[in-house]
C-alpha positions as CSV (number, residue, x, y, z in Angstrom):
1,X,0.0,0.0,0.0
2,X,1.3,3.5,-1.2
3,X,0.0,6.6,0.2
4,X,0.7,10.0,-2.0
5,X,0.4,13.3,-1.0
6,X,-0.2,16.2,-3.0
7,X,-0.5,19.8,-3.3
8,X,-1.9,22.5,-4.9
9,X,-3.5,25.7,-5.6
10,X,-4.6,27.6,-2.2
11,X,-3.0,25.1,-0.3
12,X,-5.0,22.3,-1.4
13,X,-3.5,19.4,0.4
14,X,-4.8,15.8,-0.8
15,X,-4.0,12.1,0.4
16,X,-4.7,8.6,-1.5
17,X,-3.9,5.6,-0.7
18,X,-3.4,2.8,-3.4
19,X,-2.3,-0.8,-4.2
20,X,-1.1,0.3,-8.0
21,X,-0.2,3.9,-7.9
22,X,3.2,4.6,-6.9
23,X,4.6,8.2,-6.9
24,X,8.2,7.3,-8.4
25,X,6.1,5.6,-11.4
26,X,7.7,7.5,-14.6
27,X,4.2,8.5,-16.0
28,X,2.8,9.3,-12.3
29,X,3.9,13.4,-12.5
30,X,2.2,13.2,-16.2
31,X,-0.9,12.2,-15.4
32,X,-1.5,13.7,-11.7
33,X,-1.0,16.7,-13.7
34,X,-3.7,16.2,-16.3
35,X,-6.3,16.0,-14.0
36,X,-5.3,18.0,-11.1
37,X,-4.2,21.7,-12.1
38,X,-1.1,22.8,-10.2
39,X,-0.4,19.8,-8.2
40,X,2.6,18.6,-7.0
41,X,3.9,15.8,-5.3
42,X,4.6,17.2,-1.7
43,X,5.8,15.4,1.4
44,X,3.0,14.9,4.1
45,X,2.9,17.6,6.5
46,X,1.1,16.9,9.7
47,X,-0.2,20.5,10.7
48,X,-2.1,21.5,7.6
49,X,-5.0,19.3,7.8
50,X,-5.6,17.6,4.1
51,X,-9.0,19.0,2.3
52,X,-10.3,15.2,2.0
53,X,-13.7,14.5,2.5
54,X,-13.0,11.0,3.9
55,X,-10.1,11.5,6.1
56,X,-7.0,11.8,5.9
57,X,-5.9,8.7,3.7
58,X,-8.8,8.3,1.1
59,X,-8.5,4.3,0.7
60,X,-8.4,3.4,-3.1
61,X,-8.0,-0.1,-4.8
62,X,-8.2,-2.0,-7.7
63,X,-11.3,-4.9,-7.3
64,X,-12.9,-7.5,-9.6
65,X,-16.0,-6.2,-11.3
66,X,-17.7,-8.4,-9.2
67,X,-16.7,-7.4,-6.4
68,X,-19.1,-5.2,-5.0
69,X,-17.6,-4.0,-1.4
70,X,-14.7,-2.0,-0.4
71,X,-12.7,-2.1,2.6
72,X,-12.2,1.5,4.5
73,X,-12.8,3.8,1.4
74,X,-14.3,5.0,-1.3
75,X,-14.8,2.8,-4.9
76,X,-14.3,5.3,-7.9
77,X,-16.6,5.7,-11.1
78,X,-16.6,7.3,-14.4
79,X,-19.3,9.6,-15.3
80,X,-21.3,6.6,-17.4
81,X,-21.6,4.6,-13.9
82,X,-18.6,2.3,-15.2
83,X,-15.7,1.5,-12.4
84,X,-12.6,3.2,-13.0
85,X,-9.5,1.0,-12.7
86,X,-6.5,0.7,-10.5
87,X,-5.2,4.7,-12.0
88,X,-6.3,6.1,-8.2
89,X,-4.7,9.5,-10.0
90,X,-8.8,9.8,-11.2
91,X,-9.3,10.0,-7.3
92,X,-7.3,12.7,-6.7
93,X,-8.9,14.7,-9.0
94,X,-12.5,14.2,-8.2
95,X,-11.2,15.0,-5.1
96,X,-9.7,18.3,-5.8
97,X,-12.6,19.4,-7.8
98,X,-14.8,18.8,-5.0
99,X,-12.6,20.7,-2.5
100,X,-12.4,23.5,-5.1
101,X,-16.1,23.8,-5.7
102,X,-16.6,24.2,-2.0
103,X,-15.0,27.2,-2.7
104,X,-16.6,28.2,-5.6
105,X,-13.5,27.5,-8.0
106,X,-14.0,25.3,-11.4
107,X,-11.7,22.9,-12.7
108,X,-12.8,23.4,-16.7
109,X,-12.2,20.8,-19.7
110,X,-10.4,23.7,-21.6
111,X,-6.9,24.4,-22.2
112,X,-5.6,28.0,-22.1
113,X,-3.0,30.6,-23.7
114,X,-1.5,33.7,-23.0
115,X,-1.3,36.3,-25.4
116,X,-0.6,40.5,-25.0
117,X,-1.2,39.7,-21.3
118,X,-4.9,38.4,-21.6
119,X,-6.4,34.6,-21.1
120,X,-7.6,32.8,-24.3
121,X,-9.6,29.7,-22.7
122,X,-9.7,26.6,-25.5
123,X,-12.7,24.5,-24.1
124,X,-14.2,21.5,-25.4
125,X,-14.6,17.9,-25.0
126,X,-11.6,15.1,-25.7
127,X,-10.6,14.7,-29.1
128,X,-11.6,18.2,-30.6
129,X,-8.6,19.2,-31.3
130,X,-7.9,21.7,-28.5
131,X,-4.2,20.1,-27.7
132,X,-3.2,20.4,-31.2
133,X,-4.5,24.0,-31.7
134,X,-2.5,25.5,-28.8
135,X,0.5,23.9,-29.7
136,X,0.1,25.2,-33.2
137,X,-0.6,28.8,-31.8
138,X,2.3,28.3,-29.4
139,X,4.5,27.8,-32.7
140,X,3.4,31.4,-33.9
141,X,6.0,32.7,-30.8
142,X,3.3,35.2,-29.6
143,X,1.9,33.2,-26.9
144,X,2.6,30.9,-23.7
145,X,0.5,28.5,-22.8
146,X,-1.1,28.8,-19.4
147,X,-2.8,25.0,-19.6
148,X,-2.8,21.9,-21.6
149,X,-6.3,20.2,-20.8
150,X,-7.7,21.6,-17.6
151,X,-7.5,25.2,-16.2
152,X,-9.1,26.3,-12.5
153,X,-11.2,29.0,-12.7
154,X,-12.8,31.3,-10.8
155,X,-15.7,32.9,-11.9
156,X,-16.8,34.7,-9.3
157,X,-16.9,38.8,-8.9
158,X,-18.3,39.1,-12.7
159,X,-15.3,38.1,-14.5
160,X,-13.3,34.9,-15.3
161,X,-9.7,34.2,-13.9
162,X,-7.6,31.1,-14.5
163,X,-5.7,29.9,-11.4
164,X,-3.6,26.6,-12.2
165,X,-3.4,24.8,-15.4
166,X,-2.2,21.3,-16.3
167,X,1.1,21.3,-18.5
168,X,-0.5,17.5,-20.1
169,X,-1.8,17.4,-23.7
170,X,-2.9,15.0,-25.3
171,X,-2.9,14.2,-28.9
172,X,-3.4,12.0,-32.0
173,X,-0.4,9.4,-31.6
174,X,-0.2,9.7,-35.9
175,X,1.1,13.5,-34.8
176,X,3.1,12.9,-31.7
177,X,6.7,12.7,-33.4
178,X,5.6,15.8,-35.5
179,X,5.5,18.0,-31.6
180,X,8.7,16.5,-30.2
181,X,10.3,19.7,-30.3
182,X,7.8,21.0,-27.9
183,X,6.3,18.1,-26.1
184,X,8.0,15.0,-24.2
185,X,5.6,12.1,-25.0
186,X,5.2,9.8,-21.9
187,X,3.0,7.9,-23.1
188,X,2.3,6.6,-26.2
189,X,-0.9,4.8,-26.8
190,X,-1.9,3.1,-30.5
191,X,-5.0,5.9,-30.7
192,X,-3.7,8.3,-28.3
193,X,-0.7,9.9,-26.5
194,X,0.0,12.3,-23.4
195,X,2.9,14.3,-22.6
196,X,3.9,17.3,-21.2
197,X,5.4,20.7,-22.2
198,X,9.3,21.0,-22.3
199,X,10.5,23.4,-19.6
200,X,10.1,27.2,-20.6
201,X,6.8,26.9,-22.2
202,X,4.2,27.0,-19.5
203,X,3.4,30.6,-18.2
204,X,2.1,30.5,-14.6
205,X,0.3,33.3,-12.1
206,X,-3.1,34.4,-12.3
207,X,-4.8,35.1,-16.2
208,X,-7.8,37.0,-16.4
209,X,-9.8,35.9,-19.2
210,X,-10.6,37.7,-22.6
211,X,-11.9,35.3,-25.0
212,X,-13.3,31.6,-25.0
213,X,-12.6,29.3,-28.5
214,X,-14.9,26.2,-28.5
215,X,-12.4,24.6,-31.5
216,X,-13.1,21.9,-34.0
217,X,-9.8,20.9,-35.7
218,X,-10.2,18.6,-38.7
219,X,-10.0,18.8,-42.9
220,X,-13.2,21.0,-43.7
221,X,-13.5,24.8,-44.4
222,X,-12.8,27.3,-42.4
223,X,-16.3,28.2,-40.0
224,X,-16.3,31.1,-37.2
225,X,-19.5,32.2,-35.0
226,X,-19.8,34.3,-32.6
227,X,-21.9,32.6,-29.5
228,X,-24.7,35.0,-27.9
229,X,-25.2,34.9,-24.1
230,X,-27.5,31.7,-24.2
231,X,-25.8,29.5,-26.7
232,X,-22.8,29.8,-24.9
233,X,-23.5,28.8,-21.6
234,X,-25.2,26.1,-23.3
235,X,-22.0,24.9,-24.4
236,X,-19.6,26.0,-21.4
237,X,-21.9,24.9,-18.5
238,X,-20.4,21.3,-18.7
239,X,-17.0,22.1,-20.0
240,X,-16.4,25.1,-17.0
241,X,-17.7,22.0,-14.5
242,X,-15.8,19.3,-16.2
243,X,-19.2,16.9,-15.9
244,X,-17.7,15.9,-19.3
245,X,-15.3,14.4,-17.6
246,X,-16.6,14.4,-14.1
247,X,-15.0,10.9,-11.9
248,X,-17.6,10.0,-8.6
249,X,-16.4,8.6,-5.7
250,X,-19.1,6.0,-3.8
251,X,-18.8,5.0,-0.6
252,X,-22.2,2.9,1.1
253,X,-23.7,3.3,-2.1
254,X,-23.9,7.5,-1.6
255,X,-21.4,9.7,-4.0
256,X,-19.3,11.4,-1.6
257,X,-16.8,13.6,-3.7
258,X,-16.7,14.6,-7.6
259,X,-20.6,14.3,-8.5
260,X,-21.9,16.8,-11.2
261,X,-23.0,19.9,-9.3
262,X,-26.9,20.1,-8.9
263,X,-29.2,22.1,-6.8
264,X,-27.9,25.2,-5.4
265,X,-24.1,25.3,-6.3
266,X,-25.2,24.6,-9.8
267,X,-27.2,27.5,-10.1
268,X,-24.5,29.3,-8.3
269,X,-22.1,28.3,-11.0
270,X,-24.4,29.2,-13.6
271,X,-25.0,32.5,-12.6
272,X,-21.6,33.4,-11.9
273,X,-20.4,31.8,-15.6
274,X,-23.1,34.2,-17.0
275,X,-21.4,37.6,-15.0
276,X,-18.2,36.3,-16.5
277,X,-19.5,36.1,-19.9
278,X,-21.3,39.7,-20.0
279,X,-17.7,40.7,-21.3
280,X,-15.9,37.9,-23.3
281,X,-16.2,36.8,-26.8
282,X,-17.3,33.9,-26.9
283,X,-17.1,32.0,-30.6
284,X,-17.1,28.0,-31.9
285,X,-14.3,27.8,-34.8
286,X,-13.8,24.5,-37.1
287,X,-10.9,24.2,-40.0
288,X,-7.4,23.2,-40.2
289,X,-4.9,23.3,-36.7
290,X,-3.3,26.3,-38.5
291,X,-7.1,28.0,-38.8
292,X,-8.0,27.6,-35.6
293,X,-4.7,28.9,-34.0
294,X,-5.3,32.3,-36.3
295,X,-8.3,32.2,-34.6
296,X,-7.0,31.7,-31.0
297,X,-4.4,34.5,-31.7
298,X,-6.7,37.3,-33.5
């Protein structure tokens, strides 16, 4: 049994235990940092208590499918009801995104850039190409990129603010070799690969927010729209919460940590994405990786 401690922004402090997730792993840093914005692995520090819903040590392990108890903890699920496997690093961040949403912080399925001092948030589910549109805006040299895949955001006070981003992207594995010279590939899958920035190219600190670019990279003609007030949160609601995306933690049968917010916080959310977005442009782009990264840069 390994237990890992982590921290990250505000002081977050987060514990799991795990039968098959080991800190030293080679692709552990990688993919903590894809779901959990800012984190770090941290020594345990006895006199900040951790923000864990369960306790200090929040028990993770890898079961049968049959198997249908757990022994001190919590049993993990995907967002379709399916059990996630013995990657506790999914934990940690339904974790996290529960701590953050108690404090009215949003970790968002979006990447984000940095350009003439303003945030240009690239949101939209896996596999739309958002990965290979920053990098290819990243290879104008006007920009830094601020987050791969996930950005925290805070919404509150009438306009969006990114916090912490995740130095992962993910991309095609066909294109991997093509963004070695800005991407160390940890892991290469047949469909799908993940890596993380090389040193230099992540911009850090807090980014207010001037645009959103929901992007749809692929061979077709060039599209741009401009998103009213409506369509837009339409669009951002589950991207800005992640639901996409969103991991629940069960234990007895109840969701403890990481369920889609409902009720009152959602509506909180909502109302605080729509102050943000009384002042951003807001505008869903499809066309080549080179298209949408004119786009992202205009």
């Amino acid at each position: 049994m390994t237990t890992i401690h982590i921290e990250a922004h505000g002081g977050l402090r987060l514990s799991l235990s795990s039968d098959g997730l080991h800190a030293t792993d080679p692709d552990f840093a990688l993919i903590l940092g894809g779901h959990v914005p800012g984190a770090r692995v941290s020594p345990p520090d006895p006199s900040v208590p951790p923000r864990c819903i369960r306790g200090w040590v929040t028990h993770f392990e890898a079961s049968s499918p049959s198997a249908s108890a757990f022994r001190d903890g919590v049993e993990i699920r995907d967002a379709w009801g399916g059990r996630v496997g013995a990657d506790g690093y999914h934990a940690l961040g339904a974790l996290a995104r529960a701590a953050w949403q108690e404090d009215g912080l949003q970790v968002s399925h979006a990447g984000c850039i940095e350009a003439a001092g303003q945030g240009i948030l690239v949101a939209g589910p896996s596999g739309c190409g958002k990965s290979t549109a920053l990098l290819e805006a990243l290879r104008a040299g006007r920009c830094r990129m601020h987050s791969g895949n996930r950005t925290l955001l805070d919404l509150r006070g009438g306009k969006a603010v990114a916090l912490a981003g995740t130095a992962t992207v993910t991309l095609r594995s066909s294109d991997a070799a093509a963004q070695a010279d800005l991407v160390g590939w940890s892991i290469l899958g047949p469909a799908r690969s993940a890596g993380v920035l090389r040193h230099g190219l992540l911009a850090d600190g807090l980014l207010p927010i001037g645009r959103v670019v929901l992007p749809r990279v692929g061979p077709w003609g060039f599209r741009r729209e401009a998103l009213g007030l409506h369509e837009a949160l339409h669009v951002l609601i589950p991207l800005v919460s992640d639901a996409v995306n969103a991991v629940v933690a069960v234990a007895g049968g109840e969701a403890v940590v990481g369920e889609p917010l409902s009720g009152e916080s959602l509506a909180a959310m909502v109302a605080d994405l729509a102050r943000a977005l009384r002042g951003i442009e807001v505008v869903r782009v499809a066309g080549t990786a080179a298209d949408v990264a004119r786009e992202i840069l205009a």
